[in-house]
C-alpha positions, 0 to 999 in steps of 0.5 A: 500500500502506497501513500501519496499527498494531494493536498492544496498548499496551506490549506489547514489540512492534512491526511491521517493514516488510522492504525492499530495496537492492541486494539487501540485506534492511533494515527500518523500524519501521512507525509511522514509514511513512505509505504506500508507493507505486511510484517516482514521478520526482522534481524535482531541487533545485539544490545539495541534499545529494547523497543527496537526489534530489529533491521530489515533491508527492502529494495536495498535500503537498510530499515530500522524496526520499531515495536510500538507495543514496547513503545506504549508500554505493553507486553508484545503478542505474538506476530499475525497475519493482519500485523503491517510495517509502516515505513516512515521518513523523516528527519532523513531516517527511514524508520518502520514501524510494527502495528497489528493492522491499518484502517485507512486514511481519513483527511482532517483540519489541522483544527479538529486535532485537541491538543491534550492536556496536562493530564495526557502530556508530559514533557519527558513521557507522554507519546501523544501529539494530539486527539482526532474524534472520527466516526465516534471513535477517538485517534490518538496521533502519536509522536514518532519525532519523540519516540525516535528521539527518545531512543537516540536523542541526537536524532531530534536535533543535533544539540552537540552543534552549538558547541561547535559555533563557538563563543559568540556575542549576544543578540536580543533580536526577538524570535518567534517559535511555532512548535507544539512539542513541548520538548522540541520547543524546549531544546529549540529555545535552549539552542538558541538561547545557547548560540546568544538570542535571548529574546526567544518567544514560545508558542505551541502551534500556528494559530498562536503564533498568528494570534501573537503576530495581529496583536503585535500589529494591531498596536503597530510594532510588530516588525520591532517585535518580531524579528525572525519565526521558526515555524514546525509544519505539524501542529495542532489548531494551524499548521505551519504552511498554513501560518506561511501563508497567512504571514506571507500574505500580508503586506505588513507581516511579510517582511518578517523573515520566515524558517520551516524548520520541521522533520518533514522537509523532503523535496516534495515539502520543500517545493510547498514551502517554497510556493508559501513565500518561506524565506528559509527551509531546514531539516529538524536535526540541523539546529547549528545551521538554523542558527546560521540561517537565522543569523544572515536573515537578522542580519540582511 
């Protein structure tokens, strides 16, 4: 079963491919899946984290398999024949993910995704982005950037690269952050805080850092305020290509410069990014050249 993406630029909307574990409903935004294919068994790697379980070379590329059952915190079953691999990309790793069956695709609003609450998400444990009620059932949308990350942290964001640029001067230049993971909005913000800007300004998705950015105008200092945004793609309420398209637009707020920086940028998103106006485009796991990036923009 292969996956493609058909959906208009900054339109708020994404598609969810629906799966299931243990008889719970999850779901993963499909730009992130490549292909899902039956279970096939994997090699064992010696001293792996424990909810890898194993490596799998299809086509001649080499896959790393996941058990989301390990993930979850629940003892795994014996393989059937229903189980699937979800072949993901992001953060430029190819990663598969063990599930015991696949439901389908269903398209939603960015808006219909609740972000749960402080009862359901925790900066360090919780694996769940965000909730999607569809057909009288609730979809749990998973963190994959988190649970990857937490398996090998410098797969998140490669924090070790701002020891590399060094001593440098510090900047007050105010940045704005759209990021709905609170622990990648934490290691963002700390990156840069690091690398010298320490007026850093945290939303957790794209219509609060819209809202924040039309307050500012309304009282006429906005350019003053605001002097770079980061932007995720995935967030809950308004996406990042959305909130592209909503600053890029406007005749005031375009003058900010704009960086997509999300574990989803391939060639195809690139182009979409490219086509709402983004003054920059990086992969998550580069945050030394982020900081790159965000000087020459301040700087111009």
């Amino acid at each position: 079963m292969e996956t493609s993406i058909l959906l208009e630029n900054g339109t708020n909307e994404l598609e969810v491919l629906e799966f299931v574990v243990n008889g719970n409903n999850y779901g993963i935004n499909v730009a992130k899946v490549r292909e899902i294919i039956s279970y096939v068994p994997v090699t064992p790697v010696p001293n792996a984290h424990p909810a890898i379980e194993g490596i799998f070379m299809p086509r001649d590329i080499l896959i790393t398999a996941i058990n989301l059952e390990r993930i979850l915190g629940v003892e795994p079953t014996p393989v059937s024949s229903t189980d699937m691999m979800i072949i993901t990309n992001f953060n430029k790793l190819n990663i598969a993910f063990h599930v015991h069956s696949v439901s389908g695709i269903h398209r939603v609003s960015w808006a219909d995704i609740i972000k749960p609450d402080a009862t359901l998400t925790n900066l360090n444990t919780s694996v769940a982005t965000g909730v999607v009620r569809l057909a009288e059932k609730l979809i749990i949308i998973l963190d994959f950037e988190k649970i990857v990350t937490d398996i090998s942290p410098e797969i998140g964001l490669k924090v070790s690269e701002i020891d590399k640029l060094g001593e440098r001067d510090r900047n007050k230049s105010p940045i704005l952050i759209a990021e709905d993971s609170p622990l990648l909005s934490k290691l963002i913000r700390d990156s840069l805080i690091k690398a010298g800007y320490d007026n850093i300004i945290a939303t957790s998705n794209g219509q609060e850092a819209w809202d924040k950015l039309i307050k500012l105008k309304k009282e006429g200092n906005v350019l003053e305020s605001v002097k770079c945004i980061v932007t995720d793609i995935e967030m809950p309420r308004m996406d990042g290509h959305r909130l592209t398209k909503l600053v890029k637009t406007d005749e005031v707020l375009s003058n900010i410069p704009l960086i997509i920086f999300s574990s989803l940028v391939n060639d195809e998103m690139r182009a979409k990014g490219k086509a709402l106006g983004a003054d920059a485009q990086l992969s998550k796991p580069e945050i030394g050249n982020l900081v790159k990036i965000i000087d020459d923009l301040i700087d111009r």
